[in-house]
PyMOL Python script that loads the backbone (N, CA, C, O; Angstrom):
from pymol import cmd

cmd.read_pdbstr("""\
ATOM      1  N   UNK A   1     -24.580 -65.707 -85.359  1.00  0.00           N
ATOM      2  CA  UNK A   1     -25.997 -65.777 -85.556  1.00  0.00           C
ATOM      3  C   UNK A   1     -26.532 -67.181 -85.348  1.00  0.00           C
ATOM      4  O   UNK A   1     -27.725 -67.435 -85.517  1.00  0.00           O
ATOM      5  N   UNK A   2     -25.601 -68.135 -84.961  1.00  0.00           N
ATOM      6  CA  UNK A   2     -26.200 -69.503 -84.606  1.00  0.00           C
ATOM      7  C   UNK A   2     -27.454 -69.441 -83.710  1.00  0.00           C
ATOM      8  O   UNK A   2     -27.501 -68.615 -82.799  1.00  0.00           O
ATOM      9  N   UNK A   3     -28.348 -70.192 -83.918  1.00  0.00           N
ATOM     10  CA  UNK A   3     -29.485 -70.066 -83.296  1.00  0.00           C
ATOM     11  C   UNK A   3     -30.284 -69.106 -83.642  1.00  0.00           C
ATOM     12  O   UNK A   3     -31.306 -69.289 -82.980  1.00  0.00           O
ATOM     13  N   UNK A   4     -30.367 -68.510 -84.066  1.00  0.00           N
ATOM     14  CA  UNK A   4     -31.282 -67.208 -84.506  1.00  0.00           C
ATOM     15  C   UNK A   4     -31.561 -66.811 -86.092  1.00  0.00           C
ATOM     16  O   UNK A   4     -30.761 -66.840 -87.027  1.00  0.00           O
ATOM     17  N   UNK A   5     -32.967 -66.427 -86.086  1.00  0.00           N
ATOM     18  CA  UNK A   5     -33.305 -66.292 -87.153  1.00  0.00           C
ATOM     19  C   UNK A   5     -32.824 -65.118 -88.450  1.00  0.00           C
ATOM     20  O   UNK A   5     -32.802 -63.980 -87.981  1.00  0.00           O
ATOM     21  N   UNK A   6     -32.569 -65.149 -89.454  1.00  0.00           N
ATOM     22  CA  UNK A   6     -32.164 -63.786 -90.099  1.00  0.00           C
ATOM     23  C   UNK A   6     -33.203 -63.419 -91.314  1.00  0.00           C
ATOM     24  O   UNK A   6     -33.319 -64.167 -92.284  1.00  0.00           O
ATOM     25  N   UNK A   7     -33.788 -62.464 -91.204  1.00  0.00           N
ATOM     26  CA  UNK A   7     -34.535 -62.037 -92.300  1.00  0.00           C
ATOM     27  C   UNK A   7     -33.748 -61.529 -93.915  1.00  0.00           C
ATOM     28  O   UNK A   7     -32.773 -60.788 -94.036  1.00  0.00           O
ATOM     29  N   UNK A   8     -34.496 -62.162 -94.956  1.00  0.00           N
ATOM     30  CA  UNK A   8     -33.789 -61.753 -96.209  1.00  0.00           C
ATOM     31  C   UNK A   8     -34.214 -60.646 -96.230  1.00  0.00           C
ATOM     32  O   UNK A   8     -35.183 -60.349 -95.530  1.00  0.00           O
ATOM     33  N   UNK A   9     -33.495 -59.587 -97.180  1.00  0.00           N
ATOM     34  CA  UNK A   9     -33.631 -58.570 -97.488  1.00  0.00           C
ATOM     35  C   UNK A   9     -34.746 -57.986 -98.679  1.00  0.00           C
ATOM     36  O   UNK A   9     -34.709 -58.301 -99.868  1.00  0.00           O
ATOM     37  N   UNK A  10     -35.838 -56.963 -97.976  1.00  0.00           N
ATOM     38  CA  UNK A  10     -36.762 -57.245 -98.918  1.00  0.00           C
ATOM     39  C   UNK A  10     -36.753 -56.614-100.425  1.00  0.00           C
ATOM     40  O   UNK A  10     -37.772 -56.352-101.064  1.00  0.00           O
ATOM     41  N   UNK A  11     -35.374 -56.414-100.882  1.00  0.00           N
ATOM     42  CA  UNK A  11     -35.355 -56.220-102.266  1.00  0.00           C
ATOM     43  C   UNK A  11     -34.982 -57.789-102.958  1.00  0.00           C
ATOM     44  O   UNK A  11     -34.726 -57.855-104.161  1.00  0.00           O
ATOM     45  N   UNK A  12     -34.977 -58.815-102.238  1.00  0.00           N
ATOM     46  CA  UNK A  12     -34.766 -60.115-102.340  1.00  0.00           C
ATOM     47  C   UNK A  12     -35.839 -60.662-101.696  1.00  0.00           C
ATOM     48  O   UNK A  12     -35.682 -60.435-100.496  1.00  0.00           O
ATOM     49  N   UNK A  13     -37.106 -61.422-101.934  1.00  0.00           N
ATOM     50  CA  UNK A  13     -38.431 -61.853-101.535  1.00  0.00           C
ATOM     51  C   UNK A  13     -37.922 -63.316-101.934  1.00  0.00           C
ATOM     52  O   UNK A  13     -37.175 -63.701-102.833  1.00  0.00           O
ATOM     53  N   UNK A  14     -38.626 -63.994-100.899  1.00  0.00           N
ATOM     54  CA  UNK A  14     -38.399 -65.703-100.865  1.00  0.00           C
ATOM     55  C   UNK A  14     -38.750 -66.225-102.321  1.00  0.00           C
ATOM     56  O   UNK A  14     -38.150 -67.048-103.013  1.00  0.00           O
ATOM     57  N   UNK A  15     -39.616 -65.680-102.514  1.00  0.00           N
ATOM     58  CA  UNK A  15     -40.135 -66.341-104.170  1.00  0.00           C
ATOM     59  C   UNK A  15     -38.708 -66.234-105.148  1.00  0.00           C
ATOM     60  O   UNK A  15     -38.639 -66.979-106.126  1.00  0.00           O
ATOM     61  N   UNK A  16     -37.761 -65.438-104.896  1.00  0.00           N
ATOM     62  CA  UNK A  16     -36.411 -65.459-105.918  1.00  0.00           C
ATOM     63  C   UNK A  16     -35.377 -66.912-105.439  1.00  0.00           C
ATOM     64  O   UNK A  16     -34.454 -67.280-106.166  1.00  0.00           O
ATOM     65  N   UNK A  17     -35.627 -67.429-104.476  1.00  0.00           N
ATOM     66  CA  UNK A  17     -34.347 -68.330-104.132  1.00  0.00           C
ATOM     67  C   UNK A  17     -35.124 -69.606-104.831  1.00  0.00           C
ATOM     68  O   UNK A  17     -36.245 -70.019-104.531  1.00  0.00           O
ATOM     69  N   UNK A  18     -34.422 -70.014-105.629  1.00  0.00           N
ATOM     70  CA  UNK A  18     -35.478 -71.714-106.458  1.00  0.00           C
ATOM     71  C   UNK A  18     -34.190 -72.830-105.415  1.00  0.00           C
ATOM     72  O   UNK A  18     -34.623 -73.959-105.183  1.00  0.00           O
ATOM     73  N   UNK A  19     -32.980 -72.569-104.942  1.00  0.00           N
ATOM     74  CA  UNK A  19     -32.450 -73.382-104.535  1.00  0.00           C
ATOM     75  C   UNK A  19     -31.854 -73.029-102.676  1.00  0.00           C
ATOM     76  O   UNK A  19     -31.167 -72.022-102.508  1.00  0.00           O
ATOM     77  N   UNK A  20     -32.100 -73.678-101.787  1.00  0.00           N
ATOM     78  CA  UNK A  20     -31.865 -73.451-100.591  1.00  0.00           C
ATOM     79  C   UNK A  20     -30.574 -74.667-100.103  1.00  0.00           C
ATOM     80  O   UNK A  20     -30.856 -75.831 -99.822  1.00  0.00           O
ATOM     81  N   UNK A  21     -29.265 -74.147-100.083  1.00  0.00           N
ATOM     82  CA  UNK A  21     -28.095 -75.364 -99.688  1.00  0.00           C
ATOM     83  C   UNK A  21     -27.908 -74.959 -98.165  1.00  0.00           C
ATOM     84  O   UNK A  21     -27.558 -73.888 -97.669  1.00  0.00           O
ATOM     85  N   UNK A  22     -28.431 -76.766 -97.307  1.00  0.00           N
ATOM     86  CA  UNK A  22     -28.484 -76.484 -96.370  1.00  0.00           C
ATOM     87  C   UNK A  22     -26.965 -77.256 -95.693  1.00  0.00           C
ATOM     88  O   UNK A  22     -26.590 -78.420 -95.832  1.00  0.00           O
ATOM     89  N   UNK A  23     -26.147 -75.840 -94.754  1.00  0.00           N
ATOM     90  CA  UNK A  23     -24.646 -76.476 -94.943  1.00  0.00           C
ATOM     91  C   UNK A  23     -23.267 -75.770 -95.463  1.00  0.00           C
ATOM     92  O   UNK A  23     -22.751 -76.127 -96.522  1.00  0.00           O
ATOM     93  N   UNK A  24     -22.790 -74.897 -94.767  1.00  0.00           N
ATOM     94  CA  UNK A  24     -21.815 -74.282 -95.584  1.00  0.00           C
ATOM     95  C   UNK A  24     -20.483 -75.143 -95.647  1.00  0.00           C
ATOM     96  O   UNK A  24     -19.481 -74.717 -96.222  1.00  0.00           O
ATOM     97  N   UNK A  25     -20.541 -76.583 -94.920  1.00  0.00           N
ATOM     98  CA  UNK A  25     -18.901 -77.483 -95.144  1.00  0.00           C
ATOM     99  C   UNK A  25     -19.152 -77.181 -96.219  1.00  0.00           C
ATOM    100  O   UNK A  25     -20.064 -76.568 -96.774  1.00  0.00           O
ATOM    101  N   UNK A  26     -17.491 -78.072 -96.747  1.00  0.00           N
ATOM    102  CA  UNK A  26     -17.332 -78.457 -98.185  1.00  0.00           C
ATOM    103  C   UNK A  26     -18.278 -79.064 -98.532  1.00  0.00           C
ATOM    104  O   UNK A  26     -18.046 -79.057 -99.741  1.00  0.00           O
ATOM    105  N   UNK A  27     -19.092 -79.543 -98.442  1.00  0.00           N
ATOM    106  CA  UNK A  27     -20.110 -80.331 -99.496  1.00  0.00           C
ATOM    107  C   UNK A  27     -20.437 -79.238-100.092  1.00  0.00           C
ATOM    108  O   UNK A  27     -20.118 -78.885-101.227  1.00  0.00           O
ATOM    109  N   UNK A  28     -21.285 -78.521 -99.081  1.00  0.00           N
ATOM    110  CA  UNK A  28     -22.346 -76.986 -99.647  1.00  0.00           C
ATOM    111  C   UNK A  28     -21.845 -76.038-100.224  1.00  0.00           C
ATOM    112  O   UNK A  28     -22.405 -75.416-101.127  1.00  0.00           O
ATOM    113  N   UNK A  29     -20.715 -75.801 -99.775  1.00  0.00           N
ATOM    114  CA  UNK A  29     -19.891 -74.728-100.541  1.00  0.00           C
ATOM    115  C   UNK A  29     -19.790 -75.164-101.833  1.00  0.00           C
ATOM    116  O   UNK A  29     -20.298 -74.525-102.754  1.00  0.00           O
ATOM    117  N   UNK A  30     -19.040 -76.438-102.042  1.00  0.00           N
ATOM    118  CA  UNK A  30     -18.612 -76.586-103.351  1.00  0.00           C
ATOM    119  C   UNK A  30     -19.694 -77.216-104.161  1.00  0.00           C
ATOM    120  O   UNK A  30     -19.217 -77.737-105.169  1.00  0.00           O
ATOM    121  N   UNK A  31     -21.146 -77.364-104.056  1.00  0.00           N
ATOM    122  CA  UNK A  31     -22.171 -77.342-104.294  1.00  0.00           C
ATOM    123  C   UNK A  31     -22.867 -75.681-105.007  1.00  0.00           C
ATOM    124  O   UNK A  31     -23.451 -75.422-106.059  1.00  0.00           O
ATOM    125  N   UNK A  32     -22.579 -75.118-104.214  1.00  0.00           N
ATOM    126  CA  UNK A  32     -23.272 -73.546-104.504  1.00  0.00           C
ATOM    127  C   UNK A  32     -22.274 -73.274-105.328  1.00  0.00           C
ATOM    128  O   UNK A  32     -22.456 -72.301-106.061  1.00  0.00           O
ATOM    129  N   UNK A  33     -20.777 -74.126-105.474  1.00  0.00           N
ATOM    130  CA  UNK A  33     -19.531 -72.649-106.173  1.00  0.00           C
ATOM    131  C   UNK A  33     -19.710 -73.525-107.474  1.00  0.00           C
ATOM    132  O   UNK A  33     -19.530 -72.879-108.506  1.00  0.00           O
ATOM    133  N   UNK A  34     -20.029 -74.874-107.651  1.00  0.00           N
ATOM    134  CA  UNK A  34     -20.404 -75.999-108.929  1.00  0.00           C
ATOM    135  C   UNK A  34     -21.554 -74.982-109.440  1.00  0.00           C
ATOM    136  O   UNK A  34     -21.341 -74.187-110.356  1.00  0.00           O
ATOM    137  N   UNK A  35     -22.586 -75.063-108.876  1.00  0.00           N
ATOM    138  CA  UNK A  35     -23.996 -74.164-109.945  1.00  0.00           C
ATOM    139  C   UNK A  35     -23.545 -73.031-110.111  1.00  0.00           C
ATOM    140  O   UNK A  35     -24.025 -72.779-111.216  1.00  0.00           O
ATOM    141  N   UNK A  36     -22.977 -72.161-109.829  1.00  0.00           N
ATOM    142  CA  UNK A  36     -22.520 -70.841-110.209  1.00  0.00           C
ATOM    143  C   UNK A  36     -21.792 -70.619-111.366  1.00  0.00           C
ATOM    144  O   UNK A  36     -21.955 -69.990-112.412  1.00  0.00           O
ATOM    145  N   UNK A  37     -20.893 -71.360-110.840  1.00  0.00           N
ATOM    146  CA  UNK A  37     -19.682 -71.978-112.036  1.00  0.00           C
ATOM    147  C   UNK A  37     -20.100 -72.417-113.951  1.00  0.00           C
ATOM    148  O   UNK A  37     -19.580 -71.936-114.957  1.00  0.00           O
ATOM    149  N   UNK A  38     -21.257 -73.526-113.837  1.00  0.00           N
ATOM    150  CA  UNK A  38     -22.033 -74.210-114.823  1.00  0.00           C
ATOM    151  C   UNK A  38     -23.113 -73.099-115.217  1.00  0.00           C
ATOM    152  O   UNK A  38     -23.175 -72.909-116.431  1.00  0.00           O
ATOM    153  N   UNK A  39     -24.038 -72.272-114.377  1.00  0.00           N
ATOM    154  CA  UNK A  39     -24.416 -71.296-114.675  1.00  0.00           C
ATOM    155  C   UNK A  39     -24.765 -70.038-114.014  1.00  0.00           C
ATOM    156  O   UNK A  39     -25.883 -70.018-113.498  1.00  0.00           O
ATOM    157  N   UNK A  40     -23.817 -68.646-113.890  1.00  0.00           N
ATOM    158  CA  UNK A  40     -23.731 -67.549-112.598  1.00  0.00           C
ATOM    159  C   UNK A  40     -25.156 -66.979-112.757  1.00  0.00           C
ATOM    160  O   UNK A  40     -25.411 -65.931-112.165  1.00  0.00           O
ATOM    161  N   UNK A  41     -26.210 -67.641-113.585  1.00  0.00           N
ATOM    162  CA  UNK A  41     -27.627 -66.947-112.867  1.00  0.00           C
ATOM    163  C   UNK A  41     -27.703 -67.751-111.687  1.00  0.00           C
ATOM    164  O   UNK A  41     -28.542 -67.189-110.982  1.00  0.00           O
ATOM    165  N   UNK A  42     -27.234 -68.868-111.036  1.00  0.00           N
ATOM    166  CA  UNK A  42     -28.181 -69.367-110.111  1.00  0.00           C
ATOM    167  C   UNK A  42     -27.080 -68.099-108.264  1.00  0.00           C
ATOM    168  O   UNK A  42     -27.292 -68.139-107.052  1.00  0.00           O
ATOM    169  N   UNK A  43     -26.419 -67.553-108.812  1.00  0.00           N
ATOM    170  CA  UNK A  43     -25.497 -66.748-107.619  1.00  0.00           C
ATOM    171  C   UNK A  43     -26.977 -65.922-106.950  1.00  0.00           C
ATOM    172  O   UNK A  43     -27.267 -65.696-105.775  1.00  0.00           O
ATOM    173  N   UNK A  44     -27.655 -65.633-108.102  1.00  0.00           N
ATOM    174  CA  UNK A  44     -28.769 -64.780-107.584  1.00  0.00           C
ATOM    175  C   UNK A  44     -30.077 -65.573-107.540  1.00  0.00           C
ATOM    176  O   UNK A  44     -31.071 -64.963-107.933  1.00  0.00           O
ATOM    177  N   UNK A  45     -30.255 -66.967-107.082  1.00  0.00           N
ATOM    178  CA  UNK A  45     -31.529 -67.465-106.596  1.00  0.00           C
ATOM    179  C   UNK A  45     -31.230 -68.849-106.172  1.00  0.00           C
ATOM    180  O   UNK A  45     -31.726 -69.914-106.542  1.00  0.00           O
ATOM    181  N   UNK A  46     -30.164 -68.546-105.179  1.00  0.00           N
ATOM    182  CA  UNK A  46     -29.688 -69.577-104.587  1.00  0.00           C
ATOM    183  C   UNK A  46     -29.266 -68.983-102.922  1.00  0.00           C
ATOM    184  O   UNK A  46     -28.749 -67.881-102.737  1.00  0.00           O
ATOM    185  N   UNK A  47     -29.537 -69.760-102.039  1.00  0.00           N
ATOM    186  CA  UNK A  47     -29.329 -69.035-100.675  1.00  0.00           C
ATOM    187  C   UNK A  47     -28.229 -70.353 -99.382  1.00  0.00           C
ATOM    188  O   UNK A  47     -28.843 -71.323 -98.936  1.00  0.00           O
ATOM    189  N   UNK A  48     -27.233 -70.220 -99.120  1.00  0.00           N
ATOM    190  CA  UNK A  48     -26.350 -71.489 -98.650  1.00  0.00           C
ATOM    191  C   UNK A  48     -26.927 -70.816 -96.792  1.00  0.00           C
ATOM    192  O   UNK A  48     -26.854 -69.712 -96.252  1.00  0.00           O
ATOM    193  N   UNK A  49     -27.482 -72.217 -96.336  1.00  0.00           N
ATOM    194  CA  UNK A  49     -27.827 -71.461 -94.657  1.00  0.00           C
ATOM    195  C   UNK A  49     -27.233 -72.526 -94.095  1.00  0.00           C
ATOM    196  O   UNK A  49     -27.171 -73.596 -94.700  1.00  0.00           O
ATOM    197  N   UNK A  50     -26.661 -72.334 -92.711  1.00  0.00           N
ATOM    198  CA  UNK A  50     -25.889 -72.622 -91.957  1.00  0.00           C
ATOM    199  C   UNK A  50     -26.107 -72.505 -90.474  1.00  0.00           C
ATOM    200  O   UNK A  50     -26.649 -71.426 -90.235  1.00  0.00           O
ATOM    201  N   UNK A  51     -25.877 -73.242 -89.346  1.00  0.00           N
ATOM    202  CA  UNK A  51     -26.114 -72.691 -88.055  1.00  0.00           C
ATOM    203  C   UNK A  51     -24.883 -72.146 -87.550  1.00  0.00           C
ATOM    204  O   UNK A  51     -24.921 -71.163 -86.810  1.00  0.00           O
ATOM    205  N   UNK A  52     -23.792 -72.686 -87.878  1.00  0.00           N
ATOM    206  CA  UNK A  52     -22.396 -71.673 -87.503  1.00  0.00           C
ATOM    207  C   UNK A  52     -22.130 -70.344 -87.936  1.00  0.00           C
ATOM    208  O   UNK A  52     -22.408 -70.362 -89.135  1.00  0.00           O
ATOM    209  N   UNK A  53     -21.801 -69.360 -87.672  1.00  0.00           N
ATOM    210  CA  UNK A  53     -21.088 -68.493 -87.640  1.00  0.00           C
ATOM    211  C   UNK A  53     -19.806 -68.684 -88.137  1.00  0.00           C
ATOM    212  O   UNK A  53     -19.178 -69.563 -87.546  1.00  0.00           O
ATOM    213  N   UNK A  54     -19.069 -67.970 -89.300  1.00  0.00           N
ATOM    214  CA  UNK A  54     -18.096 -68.203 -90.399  1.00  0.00           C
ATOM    215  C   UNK A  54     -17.065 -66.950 -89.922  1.00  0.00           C
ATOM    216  O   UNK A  54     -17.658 -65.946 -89.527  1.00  0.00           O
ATOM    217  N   UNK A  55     -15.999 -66.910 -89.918  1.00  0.00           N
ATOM    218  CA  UNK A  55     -15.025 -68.004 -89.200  1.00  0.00           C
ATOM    219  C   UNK A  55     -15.608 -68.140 -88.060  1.00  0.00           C
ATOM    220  O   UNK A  55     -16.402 -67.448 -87.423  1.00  0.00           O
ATOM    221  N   UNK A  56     -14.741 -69.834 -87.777  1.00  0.00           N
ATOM    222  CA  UNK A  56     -14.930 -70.026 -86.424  1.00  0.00           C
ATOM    223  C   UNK A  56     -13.617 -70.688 -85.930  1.00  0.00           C
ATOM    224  O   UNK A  56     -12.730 -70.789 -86.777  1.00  0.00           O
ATOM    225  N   UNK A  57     -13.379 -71.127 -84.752  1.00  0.00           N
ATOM    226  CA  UNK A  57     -12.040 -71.456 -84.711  1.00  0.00           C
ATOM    227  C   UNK A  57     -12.503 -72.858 -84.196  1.00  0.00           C
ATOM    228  O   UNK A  57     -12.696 -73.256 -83.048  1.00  0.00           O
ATOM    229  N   UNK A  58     -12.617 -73.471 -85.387  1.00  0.00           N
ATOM    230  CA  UNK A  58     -12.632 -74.997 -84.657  1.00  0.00           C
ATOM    231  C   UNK A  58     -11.307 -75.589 -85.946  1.00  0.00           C
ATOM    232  O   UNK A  58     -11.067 -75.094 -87.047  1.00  0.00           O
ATOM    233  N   UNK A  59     -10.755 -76.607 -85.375  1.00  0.00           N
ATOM    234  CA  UNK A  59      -9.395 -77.114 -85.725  1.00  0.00           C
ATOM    235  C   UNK A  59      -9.615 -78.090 -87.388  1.00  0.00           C
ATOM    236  O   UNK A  59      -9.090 -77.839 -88.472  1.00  0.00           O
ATOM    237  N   UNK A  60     -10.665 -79.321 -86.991  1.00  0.00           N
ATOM    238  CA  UNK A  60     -10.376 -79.671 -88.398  1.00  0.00           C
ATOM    239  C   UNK A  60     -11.044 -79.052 -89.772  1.00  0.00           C
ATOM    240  O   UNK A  60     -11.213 -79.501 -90.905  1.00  0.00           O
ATOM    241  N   UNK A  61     -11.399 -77.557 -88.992  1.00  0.00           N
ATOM    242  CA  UNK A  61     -12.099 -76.649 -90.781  1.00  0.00           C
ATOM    243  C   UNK A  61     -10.461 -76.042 -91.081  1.00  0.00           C
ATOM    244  O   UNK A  61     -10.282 -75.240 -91.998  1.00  0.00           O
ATOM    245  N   UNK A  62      -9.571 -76.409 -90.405  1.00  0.00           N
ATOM    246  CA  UNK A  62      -8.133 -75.660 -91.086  1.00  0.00           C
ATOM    247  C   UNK A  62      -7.338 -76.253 -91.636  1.00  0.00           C
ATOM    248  O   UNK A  62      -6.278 -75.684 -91.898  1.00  0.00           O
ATOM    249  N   UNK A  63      -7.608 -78.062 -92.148  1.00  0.00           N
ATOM    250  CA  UNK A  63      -6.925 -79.163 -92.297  1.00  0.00           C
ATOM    251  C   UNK A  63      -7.896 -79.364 -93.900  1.00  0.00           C
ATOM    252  O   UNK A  63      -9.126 -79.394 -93.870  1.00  0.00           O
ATOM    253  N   UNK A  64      -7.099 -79.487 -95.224  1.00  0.00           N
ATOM    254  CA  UNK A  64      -7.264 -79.819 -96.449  1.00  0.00           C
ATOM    255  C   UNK A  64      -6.891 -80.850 -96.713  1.00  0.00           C
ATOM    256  O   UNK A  64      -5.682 -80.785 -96.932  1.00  0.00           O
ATOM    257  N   UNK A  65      -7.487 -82.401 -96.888  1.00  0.00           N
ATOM    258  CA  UNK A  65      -6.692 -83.568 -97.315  1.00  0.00           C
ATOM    259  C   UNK A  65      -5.781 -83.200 -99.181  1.00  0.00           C
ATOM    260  O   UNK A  65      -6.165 -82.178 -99.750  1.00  0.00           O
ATOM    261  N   UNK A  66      -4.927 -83.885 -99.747  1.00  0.00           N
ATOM    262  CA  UNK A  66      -4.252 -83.647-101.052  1.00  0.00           C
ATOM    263  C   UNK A  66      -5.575 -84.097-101.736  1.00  0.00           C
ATOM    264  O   UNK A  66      -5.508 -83.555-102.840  1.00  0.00           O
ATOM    265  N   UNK A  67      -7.020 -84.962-101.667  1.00  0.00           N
ATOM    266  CA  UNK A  67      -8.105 -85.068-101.755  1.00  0.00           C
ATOM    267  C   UNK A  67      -8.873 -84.077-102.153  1.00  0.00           C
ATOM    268  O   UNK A  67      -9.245 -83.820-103.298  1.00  0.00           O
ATOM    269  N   UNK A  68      -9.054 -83.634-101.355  1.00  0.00           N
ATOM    270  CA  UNK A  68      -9.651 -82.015-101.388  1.00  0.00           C
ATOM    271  C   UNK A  68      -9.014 -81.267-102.305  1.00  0.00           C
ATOM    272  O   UNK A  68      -9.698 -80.982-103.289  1.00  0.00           O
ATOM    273  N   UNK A  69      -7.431 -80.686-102.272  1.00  0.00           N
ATOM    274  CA  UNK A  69      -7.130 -79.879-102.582  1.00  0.00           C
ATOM    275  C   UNK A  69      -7.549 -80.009-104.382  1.00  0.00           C
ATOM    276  O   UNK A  69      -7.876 -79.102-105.148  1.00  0.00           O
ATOM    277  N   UNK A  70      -7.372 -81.600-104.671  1.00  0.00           N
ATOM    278  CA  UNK A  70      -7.823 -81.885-106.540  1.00  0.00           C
ATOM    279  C   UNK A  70      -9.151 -81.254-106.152  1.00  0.00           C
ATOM    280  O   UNK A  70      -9.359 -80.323-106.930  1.00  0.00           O
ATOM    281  N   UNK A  71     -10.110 -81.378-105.289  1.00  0.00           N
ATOM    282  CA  UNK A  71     -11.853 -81.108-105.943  1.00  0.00           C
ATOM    283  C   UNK A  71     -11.679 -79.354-105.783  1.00  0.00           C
ATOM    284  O   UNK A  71     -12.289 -78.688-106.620  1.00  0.00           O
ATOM    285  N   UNK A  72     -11.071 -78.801-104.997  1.00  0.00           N
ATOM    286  CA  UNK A  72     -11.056 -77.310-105.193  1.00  0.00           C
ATOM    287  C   UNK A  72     -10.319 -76.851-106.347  1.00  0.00           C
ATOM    288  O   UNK A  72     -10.897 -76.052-107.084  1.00  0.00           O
ATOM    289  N   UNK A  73      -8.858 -77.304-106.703  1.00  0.00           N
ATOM    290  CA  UNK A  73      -8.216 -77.635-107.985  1.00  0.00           C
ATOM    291  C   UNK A  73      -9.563 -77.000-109.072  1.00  0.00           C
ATOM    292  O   UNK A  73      -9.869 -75.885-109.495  1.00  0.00           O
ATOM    293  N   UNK A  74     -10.278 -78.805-109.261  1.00  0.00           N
ATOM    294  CA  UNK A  74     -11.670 -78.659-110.431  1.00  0.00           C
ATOM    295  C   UNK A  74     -12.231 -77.547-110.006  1.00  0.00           C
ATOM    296  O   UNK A  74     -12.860 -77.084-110.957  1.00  0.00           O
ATOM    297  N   UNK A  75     -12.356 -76.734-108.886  1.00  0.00           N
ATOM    298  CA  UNK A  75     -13.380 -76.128-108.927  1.00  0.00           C
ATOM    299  C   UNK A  75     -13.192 -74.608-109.274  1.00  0.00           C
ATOM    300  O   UNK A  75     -14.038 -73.714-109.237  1.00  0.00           O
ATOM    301  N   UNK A  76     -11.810 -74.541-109.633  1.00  0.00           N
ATOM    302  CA  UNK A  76     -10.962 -73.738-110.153  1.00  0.00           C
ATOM    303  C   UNK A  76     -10.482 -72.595-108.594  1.00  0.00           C
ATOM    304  O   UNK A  76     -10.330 -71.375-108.664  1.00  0.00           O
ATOM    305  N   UNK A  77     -10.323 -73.518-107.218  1.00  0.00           N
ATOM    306  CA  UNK A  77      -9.877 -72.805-106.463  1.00  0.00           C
ATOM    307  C   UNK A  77      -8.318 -72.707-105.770  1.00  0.00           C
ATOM    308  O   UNK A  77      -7.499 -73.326-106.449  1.00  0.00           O
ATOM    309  N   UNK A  78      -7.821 -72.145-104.722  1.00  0.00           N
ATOM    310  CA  UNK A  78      -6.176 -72.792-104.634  1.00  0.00           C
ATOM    311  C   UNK A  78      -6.304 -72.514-102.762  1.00  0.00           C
ATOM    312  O   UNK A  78      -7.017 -71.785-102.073  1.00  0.00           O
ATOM    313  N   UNK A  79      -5.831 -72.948-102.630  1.00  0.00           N
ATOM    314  CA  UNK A  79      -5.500 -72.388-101.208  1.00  0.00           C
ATOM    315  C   UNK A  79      -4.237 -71.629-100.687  1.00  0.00           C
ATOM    316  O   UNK A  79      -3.814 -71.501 -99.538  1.00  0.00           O
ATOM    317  N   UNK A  80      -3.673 -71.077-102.108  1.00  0.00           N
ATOM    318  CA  UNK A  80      -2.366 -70.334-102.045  1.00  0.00           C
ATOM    319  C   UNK A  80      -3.121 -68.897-101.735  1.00  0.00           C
ATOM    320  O   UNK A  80      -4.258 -68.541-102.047  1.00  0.00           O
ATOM    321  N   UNK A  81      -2.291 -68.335-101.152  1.00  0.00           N
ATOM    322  CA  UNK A  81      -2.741 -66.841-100.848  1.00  0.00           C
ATOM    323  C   UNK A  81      -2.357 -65.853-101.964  1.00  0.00           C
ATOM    324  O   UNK A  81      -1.313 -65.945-102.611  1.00  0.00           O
ATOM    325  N   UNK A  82      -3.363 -64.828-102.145  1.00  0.00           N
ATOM    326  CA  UNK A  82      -3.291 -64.110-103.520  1.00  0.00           C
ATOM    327  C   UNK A  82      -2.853 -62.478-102.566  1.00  0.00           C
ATOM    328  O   UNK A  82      -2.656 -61.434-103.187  1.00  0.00           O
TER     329      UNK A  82
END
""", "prot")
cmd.dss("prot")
cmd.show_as("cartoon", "prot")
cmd.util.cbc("prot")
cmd.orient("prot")
């Protein structure tokens, strides 16, 4: 959907999103998964937009520094497969 517009769904009207994260890297992600986390009302008035298309096959979104892996760690995530 890069490049193109997507309409929300109208049982969801713009007036419900109070927070718009623009950005799905790690910043945004672990931005949207922090407020959820601290409090899961914001899962429902929060919207993460992006111009990529998720997956994608570009090389360094498959590379975790030992950096990273502590802030996903805190964020209570793993990158072990369940």
């Amino acid at each position: 959907m890069a490049g193109k517009s997507v309409q929300l769904p109208a049982d969801r009207p713009v007036e419900t999103i109070d927070v718009a994260i623009v950005g799905s890297g790690p910043a945004g992600i672990s931005t949207a998964l922090h407020l959820v986390q601290r409090d899961p009302a914001w899962a429902g008035r929060m919207v993460v937009i992006d111009k990529a298309v998720h997956p994608r096959d570009k090389l360094c979104g498959g590379g975790v520094t030992h950096l990273g892996q502590n802030v996903l760690a805190r964020l209570g995530l793993s990158l072990e497969p369940t």
